[in-house]
C-alpha positions as CSV (number, residue, x, y, z in Angstrom):
1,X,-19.4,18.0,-55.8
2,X,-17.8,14.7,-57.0
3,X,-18.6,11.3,-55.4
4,X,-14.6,11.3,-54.7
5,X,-14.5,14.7,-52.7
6,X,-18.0,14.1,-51.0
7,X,-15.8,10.5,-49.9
8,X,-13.1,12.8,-48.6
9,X,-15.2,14.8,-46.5
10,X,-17.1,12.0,-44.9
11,X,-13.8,10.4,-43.8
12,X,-12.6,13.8,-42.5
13,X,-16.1,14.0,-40.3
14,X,-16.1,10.7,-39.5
15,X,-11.9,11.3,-38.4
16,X,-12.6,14.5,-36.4
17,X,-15.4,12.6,-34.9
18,X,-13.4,10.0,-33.7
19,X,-10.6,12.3,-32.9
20,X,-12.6,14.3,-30.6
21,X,-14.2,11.2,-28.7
22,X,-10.6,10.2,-28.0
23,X,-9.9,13.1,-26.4
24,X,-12.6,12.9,-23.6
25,X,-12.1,9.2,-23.1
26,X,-11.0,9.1,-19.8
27,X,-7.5,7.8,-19.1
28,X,-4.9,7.1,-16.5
29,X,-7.6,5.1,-14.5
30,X,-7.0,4.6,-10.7
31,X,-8.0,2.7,-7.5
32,X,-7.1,3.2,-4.0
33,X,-9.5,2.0,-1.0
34,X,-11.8,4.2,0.4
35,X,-12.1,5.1,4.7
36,X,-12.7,1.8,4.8
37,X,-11.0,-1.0,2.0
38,X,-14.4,-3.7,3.2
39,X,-16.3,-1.8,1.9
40,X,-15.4,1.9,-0.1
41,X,-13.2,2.2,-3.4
42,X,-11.8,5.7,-4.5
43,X,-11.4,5.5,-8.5
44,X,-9.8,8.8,-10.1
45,X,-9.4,9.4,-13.7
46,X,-8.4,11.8,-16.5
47,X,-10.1,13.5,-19.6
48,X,-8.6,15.8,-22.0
49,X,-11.8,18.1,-21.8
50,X,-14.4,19.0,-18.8
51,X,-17.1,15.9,-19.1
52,X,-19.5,14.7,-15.6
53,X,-17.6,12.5,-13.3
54,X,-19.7,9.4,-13.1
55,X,-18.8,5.9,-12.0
56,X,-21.3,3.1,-13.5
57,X,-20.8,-0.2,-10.9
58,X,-22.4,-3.3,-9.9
59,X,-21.2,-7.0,-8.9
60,X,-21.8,-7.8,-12.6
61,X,-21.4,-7.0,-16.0
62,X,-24.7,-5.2,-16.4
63,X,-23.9,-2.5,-13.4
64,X,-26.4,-0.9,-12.4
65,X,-25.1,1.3,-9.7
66,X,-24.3,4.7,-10.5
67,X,-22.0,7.3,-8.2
68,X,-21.1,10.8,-9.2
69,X,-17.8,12.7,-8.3
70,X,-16.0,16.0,-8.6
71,X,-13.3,17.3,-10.6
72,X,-10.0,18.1,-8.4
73,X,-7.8,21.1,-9.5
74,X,-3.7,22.0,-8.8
75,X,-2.3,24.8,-10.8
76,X,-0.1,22.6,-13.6
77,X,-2.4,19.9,-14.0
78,X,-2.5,18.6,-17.7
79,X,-6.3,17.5,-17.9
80,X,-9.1,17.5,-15.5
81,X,-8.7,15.5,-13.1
82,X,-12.0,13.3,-11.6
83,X,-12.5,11.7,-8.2
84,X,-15.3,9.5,-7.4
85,X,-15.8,7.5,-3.8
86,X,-18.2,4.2,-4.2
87,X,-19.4,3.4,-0.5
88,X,-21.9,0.8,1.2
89,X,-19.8,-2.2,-1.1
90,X,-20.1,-5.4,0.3
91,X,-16.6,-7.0,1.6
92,X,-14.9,-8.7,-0.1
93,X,-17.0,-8.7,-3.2
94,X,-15.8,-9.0,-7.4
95,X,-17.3,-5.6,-8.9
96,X,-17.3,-4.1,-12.5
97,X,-16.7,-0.9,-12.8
98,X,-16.8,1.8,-15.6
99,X,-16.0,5.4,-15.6
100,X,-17.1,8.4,-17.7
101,X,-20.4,10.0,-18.8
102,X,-23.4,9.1,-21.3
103,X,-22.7,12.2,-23.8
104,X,-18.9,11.7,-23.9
105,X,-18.0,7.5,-23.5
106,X,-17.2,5.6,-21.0
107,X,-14.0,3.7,-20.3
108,X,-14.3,0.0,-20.3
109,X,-15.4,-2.2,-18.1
110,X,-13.0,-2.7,-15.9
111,X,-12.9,-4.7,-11.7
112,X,-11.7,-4.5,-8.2
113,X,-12.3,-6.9,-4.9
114,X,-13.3,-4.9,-1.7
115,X,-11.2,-6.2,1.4
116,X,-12.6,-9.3,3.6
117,X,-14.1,-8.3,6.8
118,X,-12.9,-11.8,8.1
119,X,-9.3,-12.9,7.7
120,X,-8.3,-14.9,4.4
121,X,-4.9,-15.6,2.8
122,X,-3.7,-12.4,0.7
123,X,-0.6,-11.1,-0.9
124,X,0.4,-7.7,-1.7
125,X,3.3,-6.3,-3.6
126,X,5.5,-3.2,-2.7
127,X,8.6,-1.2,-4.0
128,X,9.6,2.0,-5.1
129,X,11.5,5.1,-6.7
130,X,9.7,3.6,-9.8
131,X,10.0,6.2,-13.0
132,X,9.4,5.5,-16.6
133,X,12.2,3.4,-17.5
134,X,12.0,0.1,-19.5
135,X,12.9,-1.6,-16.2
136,X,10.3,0.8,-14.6
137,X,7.2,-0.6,-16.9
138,X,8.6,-4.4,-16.6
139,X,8.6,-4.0,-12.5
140,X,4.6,-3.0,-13.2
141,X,3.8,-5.9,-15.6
142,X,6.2,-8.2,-13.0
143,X,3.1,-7.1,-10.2
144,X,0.5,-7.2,-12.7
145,X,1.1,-10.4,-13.1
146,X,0.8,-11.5,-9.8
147,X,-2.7,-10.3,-9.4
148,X,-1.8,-9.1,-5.7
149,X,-5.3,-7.9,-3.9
150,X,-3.3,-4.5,-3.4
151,X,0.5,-2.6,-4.1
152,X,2.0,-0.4,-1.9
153,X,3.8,2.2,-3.3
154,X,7.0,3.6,-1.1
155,X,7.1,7.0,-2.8
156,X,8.8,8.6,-5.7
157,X,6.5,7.7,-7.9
158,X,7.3,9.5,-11.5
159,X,10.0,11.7,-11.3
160,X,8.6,14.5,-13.0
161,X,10.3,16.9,-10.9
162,X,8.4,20.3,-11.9
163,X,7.7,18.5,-16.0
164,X,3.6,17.9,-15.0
165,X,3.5,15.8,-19.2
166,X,5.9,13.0,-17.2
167,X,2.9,12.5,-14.2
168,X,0.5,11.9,-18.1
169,X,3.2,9.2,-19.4
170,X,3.5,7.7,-15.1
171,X,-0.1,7.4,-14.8
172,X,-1.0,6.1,-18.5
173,X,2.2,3.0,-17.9
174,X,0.7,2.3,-14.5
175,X,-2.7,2.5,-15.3
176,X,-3.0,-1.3,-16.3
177,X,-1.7,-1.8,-12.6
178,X,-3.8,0.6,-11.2
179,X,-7.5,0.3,-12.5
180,X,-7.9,-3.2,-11.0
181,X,-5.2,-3.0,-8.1
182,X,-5.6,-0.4,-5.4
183,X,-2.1,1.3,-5.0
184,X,-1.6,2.9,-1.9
185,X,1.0,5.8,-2.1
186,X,3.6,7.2,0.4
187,X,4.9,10.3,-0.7
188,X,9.2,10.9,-1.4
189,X,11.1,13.4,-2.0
190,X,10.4,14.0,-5.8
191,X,6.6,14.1,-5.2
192,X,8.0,17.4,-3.7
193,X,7.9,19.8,-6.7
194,X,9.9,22.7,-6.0
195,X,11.3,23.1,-9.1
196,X,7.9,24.7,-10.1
197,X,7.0,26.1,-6.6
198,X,4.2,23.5,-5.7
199,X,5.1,21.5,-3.5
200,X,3.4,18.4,-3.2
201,X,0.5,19.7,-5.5
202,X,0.4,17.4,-8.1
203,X,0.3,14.2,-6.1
204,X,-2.1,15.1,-3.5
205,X,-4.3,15.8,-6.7
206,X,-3.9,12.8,-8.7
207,X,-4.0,10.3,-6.0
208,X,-6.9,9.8,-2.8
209,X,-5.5,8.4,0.2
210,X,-7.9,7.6,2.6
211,X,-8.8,10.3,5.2
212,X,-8.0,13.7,4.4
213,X,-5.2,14.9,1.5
214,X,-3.1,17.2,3.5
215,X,0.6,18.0,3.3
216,X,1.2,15.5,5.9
217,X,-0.7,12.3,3.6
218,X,-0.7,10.1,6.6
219,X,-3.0,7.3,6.5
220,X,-4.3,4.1,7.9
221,X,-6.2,0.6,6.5
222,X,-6.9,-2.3,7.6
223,X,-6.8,-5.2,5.7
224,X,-7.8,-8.5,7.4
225,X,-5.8,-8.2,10.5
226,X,-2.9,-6.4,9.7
227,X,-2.8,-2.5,10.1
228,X,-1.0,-0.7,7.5
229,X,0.5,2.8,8.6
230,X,1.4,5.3,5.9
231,X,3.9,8.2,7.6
232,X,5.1,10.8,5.2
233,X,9.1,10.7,6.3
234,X,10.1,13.5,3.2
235,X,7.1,16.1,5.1
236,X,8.3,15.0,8.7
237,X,12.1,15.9,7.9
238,X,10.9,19.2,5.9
239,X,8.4,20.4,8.1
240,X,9.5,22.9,11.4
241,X,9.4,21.6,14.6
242,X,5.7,22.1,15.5
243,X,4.5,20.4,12.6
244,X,7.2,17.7,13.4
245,X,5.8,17.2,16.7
246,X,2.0,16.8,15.7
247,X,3.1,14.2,13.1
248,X,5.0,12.3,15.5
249,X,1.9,12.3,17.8
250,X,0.0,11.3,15.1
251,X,2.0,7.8,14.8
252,X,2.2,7.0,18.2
253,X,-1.6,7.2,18.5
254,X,-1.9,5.0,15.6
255,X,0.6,2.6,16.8
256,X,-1.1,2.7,20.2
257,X,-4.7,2.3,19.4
258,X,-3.3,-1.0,16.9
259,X,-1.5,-2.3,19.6
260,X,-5.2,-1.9,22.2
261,X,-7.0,-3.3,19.1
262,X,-7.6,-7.0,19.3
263,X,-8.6,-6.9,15.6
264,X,-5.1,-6.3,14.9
265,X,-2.6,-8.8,14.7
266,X,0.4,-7.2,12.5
267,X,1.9,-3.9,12.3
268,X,3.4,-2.9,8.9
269,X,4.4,1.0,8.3
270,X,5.4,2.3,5.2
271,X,7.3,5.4,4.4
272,X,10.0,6.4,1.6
273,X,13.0,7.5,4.2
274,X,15.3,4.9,5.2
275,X,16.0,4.4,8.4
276,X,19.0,1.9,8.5
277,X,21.0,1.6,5.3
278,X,24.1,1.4,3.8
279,X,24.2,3.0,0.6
280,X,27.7,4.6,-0.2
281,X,25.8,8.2,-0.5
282,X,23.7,8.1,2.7
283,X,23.6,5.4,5.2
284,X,21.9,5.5,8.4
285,X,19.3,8.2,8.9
286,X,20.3,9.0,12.4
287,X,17.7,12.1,12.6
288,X,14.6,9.3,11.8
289,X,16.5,6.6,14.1
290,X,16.6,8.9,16.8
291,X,12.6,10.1,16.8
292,X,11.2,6.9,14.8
293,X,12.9,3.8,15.8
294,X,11.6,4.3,19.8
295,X,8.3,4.0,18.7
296,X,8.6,1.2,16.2
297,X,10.3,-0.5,19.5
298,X,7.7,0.7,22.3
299,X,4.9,-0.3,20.1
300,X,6.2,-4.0,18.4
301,X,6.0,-3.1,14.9
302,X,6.3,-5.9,12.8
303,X,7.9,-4.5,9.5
304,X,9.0,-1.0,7.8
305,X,8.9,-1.1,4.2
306,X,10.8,1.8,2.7
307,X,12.4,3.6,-0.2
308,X,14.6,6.1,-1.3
309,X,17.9,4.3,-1.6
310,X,17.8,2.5,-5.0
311,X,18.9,-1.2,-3.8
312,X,17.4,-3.7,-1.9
313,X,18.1,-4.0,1.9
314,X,17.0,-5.6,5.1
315,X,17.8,-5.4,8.4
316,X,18.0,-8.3,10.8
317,X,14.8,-8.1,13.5
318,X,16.0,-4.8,15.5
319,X,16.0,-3.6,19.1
320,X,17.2,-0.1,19.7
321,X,19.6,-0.1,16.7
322,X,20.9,-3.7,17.6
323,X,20.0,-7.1,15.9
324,X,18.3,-9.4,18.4
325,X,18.3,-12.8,16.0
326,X,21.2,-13.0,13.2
327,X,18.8,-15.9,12.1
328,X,18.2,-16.2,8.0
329,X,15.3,-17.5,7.2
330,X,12.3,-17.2,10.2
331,X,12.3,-15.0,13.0
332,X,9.6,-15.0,16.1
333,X,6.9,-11.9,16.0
334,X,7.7,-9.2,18.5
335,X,11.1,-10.2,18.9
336,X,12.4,-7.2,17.0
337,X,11.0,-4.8,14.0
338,X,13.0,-6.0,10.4
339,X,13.3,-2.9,8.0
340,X,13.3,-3.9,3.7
341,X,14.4,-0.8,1.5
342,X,13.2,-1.7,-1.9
343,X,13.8,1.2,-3.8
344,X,14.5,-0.2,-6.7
345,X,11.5,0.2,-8.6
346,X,13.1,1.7,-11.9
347,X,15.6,4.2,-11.5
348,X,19.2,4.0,-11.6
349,X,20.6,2.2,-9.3
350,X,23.5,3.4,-6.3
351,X,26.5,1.7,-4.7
352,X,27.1,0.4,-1.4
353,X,29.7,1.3,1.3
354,X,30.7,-0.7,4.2
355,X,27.8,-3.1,5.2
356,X,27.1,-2.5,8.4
357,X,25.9,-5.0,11.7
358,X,22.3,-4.3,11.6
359,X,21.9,-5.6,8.0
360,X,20.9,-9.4,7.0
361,X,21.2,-9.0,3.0
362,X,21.9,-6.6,0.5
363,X,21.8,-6.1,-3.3
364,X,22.5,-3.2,-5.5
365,X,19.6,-4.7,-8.0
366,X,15.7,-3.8,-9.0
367,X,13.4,-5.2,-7.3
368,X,9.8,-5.7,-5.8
369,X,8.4,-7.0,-2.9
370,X,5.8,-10.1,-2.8
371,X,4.4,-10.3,0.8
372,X,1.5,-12.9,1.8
373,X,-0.1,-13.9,4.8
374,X,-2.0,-17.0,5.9
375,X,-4.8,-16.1,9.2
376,X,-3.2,-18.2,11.9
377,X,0.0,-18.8,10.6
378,X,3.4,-16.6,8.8
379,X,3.8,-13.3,7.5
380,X,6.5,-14.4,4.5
381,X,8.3,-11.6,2.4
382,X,9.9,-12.6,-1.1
383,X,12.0,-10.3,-2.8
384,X,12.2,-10.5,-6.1
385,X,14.5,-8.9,-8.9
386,X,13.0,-7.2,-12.3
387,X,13.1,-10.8,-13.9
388,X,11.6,-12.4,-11.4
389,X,14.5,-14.5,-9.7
390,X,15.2,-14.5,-6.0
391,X,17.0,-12.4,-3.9
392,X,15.8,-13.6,-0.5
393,X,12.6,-15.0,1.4
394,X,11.9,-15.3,5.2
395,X,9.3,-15.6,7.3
396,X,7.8,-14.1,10.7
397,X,6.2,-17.0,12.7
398,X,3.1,-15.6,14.9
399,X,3.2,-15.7,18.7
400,X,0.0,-16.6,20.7
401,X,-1.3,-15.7,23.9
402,X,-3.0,-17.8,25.5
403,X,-3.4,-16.4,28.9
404,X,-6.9,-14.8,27.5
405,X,-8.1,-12.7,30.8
406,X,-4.0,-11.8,30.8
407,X,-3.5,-12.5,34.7
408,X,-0.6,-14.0,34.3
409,X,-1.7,-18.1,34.2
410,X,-2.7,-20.0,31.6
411,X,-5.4,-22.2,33.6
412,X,-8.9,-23.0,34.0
413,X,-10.7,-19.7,32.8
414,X,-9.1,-19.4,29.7
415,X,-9.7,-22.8,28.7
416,X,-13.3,-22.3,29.6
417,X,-13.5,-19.3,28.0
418,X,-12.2,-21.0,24.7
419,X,-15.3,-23.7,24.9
420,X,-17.9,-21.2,25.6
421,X,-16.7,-20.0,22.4
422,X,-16.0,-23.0,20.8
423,X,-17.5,-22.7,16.8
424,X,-17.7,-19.2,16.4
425,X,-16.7,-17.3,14.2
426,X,-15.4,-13.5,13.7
427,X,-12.2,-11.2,13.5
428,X,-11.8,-9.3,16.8
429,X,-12.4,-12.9,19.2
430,X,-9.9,-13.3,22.6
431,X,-10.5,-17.0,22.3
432,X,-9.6,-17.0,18.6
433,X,-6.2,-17.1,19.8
434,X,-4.3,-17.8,16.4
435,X,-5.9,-15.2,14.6
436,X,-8.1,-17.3,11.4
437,X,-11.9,-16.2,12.5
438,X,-12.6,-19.3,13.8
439,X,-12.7,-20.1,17.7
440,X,-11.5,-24.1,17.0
441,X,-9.6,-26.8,17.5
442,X,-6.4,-25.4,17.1
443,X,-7.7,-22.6,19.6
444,X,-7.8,-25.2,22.2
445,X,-4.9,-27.0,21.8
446,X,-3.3,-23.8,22.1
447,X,-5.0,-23.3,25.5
448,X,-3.9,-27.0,26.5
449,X,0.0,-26.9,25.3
450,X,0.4,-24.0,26.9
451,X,-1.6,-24.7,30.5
452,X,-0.5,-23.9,33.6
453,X,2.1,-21.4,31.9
454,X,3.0,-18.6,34.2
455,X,1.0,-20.1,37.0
C-alpha cells in the first residue's frame, strides 16, 4: 500500500471518527426550573444515538457534582430525548453545567442562576406564536441579549404541526436561549398535534414543567415574590366538561392559596388564549371571559400575558369586562387585572377590526415583552418590536397595608409591631410592609403616613 492511499484511509478513520462523535453530541440543550426555581433546575437534551444521561455541575468551572437522568420517549420523536433534575442548589447561585457522558462527549460548559429566596430586582421576557422564521430567530437573539433571569413562553412554540424534523430545527435556534435561560412554556393550539394523532405528545416530551407533565401542563413558581400561574387555555376549551371543571378548580386554588400567602405580592398568569382582543378573525373570547375573567377579578390578579393572536394588545386595568382607569402610563395595584397579547413572536402577522373599549394600545407588529420588578416598588412592562424600538411602557405602582393585625385601624399595634421587628430581614414578614426583605425605615414611615387610617 502506497504512503498516498495509507493517507486516504487515515483521513477517512479519522472523518468517520469525528463523524460519529458528532452524532451523539448532545444538542438542543434546555433549562426550565425545577419544583422549586431556589433551588432545582430541570436541563433536557438530545442525542442522535442512546448514550447515559448525566449532568456534570458545580458553582465553578471544575464541577464536580454529578446527577444522572432518564431518557423520555413519545412515538415520533427524532432522537432520544434526556431529562435530568439537579436539586439541593443553593439560591440564587452562578452554576456551570455540562451535559453528556464520559464514553460519548459532553456538551460544553455551559451556566444558569437559581432564583433568590429573598426579593432582588429581576427582569423576565415573554412572547409568543414564535416559529422558525428570520423574524422568529431575531426575536430569540433580541431576548438573548437582554440576559433576562427567565422567558416565558405563551405557547405555540414551533409549528411543526404533525412534521416532528421542525421541533429538531425549533429546539436547535432556541437552544442559545435556552441552555442558560429557563423558558417556561404554556402550551397553544399547535403544540396540539392532530395531524399525526398525538396530541400534545411531543411537547410534554421535550419540555419539563414543574410538577407533573399531564395533558392539562398547569404549573406554578415562585420567583422572589411574585407567583406565576401557567393555565393551559387550548386543553381547558378542548377538554369535556368534567375535565373543564377540575381545571378550573385547579386555578382558583392556586389563585386562592397566592392570595392567603403573605410571601406573595404579585399575581401574573400566563396562558396562550386571549381573553379580550380585537383581531379581525377572532375578538373577544366570550367562552374564557365568561369562566376566567371572575376569577382573575375575585382573586386581584395583577396581569395575564397571552398569545395566540399574532399582534400586540393590552387592555386597560379591567373589572368585570369594564376599564376601571383609562390612565396611560401607571395604574394602582388591585385596581383592575391589565391583559398583554404578545403573540407576535415570529409568525405572520393578522389584522385588526374595530378596536374596542376595553383596549389601551394596539399594534399589528412582532414583538416581545421586557418585564422587571424592583422589591418595594413597580412592576413596569416594555413592549418591544423585533428591532428593538418601543411600542409602549407602563407601570403598576404597589399598594401597602399598613393596618398589619387587619382590624381595621392603623394605630398603636401596628406601629409596635413594625419596631419589634425593626432590622430584620426575610421574604414572608407582615411588618415588611413594602415588600424588599427588610423590616426598615421605609416600613415605618409607612406605618406613620398612614396612622390613624380607618380608625
Amino acid at each position: 500500500m502506497n504512503a498516498h492511499r495509507r493517507f486516504a484511509l487515515l483521513l477517512g478513520w479519522i472523518a468517520c471518527l469525528s463523524l460519529a462523535h458528532a452524532q451523539v453530541m448532545p444538542r438542543q440543550v434546555r433549562l426550565s426550573f425545577g419544583d422549586s426555581p431556589t433551588n432545582s433546575i430541570r436541563i433536557m437534551w438530545q442525542t442522535d444515538q442512546v448514550t447515559d444521561t448525566l449532568v456534570e455541575y458545580g458553582e465553578t468551572p471544575a464541577l464536580g457534582s454529578i446527577a444522572y437522568g432518564q431518557q423520555v420517549t413519545y412515538s415520533l420523536q427524532t432522537g432520544i430525548l434526556h431529562e435530568a433534575t439537579l436539586t439541593n442548589l443553593q439560591p440564587d447561585t452562578l452554576y456551570y453545567y455540562r451535559v453528556g457522558d464520559p464514553q460519548n462527549g459532553f456538551s460544553p460548559i455551559y451556566t444558569f442562576r437559581t432564583a433568590p429566596v429573598y426579593p432582588r430586582p429581576f427582569l423576565f421576557t415573554a412572547f409568543g406564536d414564535h416559529g422558525t422564521r428570520s423574524v422568529s430567530r431575531q426575536n430569540t437573539q433580541n431576548v438573548i441579549n437582554l440576559n433576562p433571569d427567565f422567558h416565558l413562553h405563551l405557547g405555540d412554540l414551533s409549528y411543526a404541526n404533525g412534521v416532528q424534523t421542525v421541533w429538531d430545527t425549533y429546539l436547535d435556534q432556541v437552544e442559545p436561549l435556552t441552555r442558560q435561560i429557563p423558558m417556561m412554556i404554556t402550551l397553544g393550539n399547535h403544540e396540539w398535534e392532530d395531524e399525526v394523532g398525538i396530541g400534545y405528545e411531543a411537547a410534554i416530551a421535550r419540555f419539563a414543567m414543574p410538577g407533573e407533565n399531564t395533558y392539562n401542563v398547569n404549573y406554578m413558581f415562585d420567583y422572589g415574590n411574585v407567583r406565576f400561574i401557567a393555565f393551559n387555555s387550548d386543553w381547558y376549551q378542548r377538554a369535556n366538561s368534567v375535565v373543564r371543571n377540575e381545571m378550573q378548580q385547579w386555578l382558583q386554588n392556586r389563585l386562592a392559596e397566592a392570595r392567603a400567602n403573605p410571601c406573595v405580592r404579585w399575581l401574573i398568569v400566563f396562558q396562550h388564549h386571549p381573553l379580550f382582543g380585537s383581531v379581525a378573525r377572532r375578538g373577544y373570547n366570550q367562552f374564557l371571559i365568561d369562566r376566567l375573567q371572575p376569577l382573575f377579578d375575585q382573586y386581584k390578579v395583577d396581569l395575564v400575558l397571552q398569545g395566540h393572536d399574532h399582534i400586540y394588545e393590552r387592555t386597560y386595568p379591567l373589572r368585570n369586562s369594564t376599564p376601571v382607569s383609562t390612565a396611560t402610563g401607571e395604574y394602582l395595584q388591585g385596581e383592575g387585572t391589565i391583559y398583554i397579547t404578545c403573540g407576535g413572536g415570529g409568525v405572520g402577522l393578522y389584522t385588526f377590526g374595530t378596536m374596542p373599549p376595553t383596549t389601551a394600545y394596539r399594534e399589528s407588529t412582532y414583538c416581545y415583552l421586557v418585564i422587571s420588578l424592583q422589591p418595594g416598588g413597580s412592576l413596569t412592562v416594555e413592549a418591544r418590536r423585533v428591532d428593538n424600538s418601543l411600542i409602549e411602557h407602563f407601570s403598576i405602582l404597589p399598594t401597602f397595608n399598613a393596618d398589619l393585625n387587619r382590624d381595621g385601624c392603623v394605630d398603636d399595634n401596628d406601629l409596635l409591631a413594625v419596631l419589634f421587628d425593626f432590622g430584620a430581614t426575610g421574604n414572608c414578614m407582615a411588618t415588611d410592609i413594602n415588600g424588599d426583605g427588610f423590616v426598615s425605615d421605609d416600613d415605618l414611615l409607612l406605618v406613620l403616613f398612614s396612622f390613624g387610617g380607618g380608625c
